[in-house]
N, C-alpha and C positions, 0 to 999 in steps of 0.2 A: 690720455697717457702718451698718444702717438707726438704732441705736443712737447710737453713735459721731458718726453727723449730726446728730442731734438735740441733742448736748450740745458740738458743734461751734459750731450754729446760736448756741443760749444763750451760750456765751462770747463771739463776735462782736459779741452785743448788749449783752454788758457791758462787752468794751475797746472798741467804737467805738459805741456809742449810748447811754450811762448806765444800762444796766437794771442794779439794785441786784444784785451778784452772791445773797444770800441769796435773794430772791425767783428768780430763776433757777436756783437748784439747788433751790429746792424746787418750782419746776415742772418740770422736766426729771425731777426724781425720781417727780414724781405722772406723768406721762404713762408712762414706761418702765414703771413698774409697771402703769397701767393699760391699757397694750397686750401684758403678758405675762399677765395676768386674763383679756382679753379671748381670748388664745391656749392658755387651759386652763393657764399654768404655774403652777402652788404661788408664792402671794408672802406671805413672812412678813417677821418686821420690820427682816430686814438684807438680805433684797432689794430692791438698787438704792434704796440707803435715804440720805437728805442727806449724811450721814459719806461714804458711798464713792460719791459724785457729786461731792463740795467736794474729796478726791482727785484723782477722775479729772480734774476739771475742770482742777486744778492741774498736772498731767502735761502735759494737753492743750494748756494757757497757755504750759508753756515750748516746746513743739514747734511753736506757732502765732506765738510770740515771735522763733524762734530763738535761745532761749534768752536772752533780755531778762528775763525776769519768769515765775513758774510755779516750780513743783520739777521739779526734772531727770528728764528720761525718758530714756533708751536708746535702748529697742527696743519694739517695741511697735503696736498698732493706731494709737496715735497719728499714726505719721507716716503710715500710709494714706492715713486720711480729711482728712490736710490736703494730700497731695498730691494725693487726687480734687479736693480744692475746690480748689488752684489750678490745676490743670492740665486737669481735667474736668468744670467746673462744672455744667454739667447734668446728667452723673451725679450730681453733690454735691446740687444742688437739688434732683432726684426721692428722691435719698435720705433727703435731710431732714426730708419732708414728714411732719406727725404720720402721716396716715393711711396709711402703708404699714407693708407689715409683711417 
């Protein structure tokens, strides 16, 4: 989930504050990999790599849209972490934070 907030956080700031979606998935892709380094796990170059962040990110859009905009998700982590964030937002905000793990 500590994941999933972090690339929740990044999308928020690209539909409601301008941040350039490309520069956002390639910071969300450097962080995720550089807190699973830092966790001992093997990262090679299709872990948590721009391609399957510019995905997820798009799943994430339509479940955060309600379905306005993004690719269709189903089922999935998706809607979790966006009903932590609206429903428990201080769990969502401690989750979020780069430095948790």
């Amino acid at each position: 989930m500590h994941e999933a907030a972090i690339l929740l956080r990044a999308l928020i700031n690209v539909l409601n504050n301008g941040e350039e979606r490309k520069r956002a998935i390639t910071e969300v892709s450097q962080t995720l990999r550089e807190l699973a380094a830092g966790q001992g796990i093997p990262v090679d170059d299709k872990f948590r790599n721009e391609n399957g962040i510019a995905l997820q990110m798009s799943k994430l859009e339509y479940v955060f849209t309600d379905g306005t905009s993004g690719l269709r998700a189903q089922t999935g982590w998706y809607f979790d972490i966006v009903r932590l964030y609206r429903e428990e937002r201080g769990k969502y905000d401690k989750l979020s934070r780069f430095g948790n793990s």
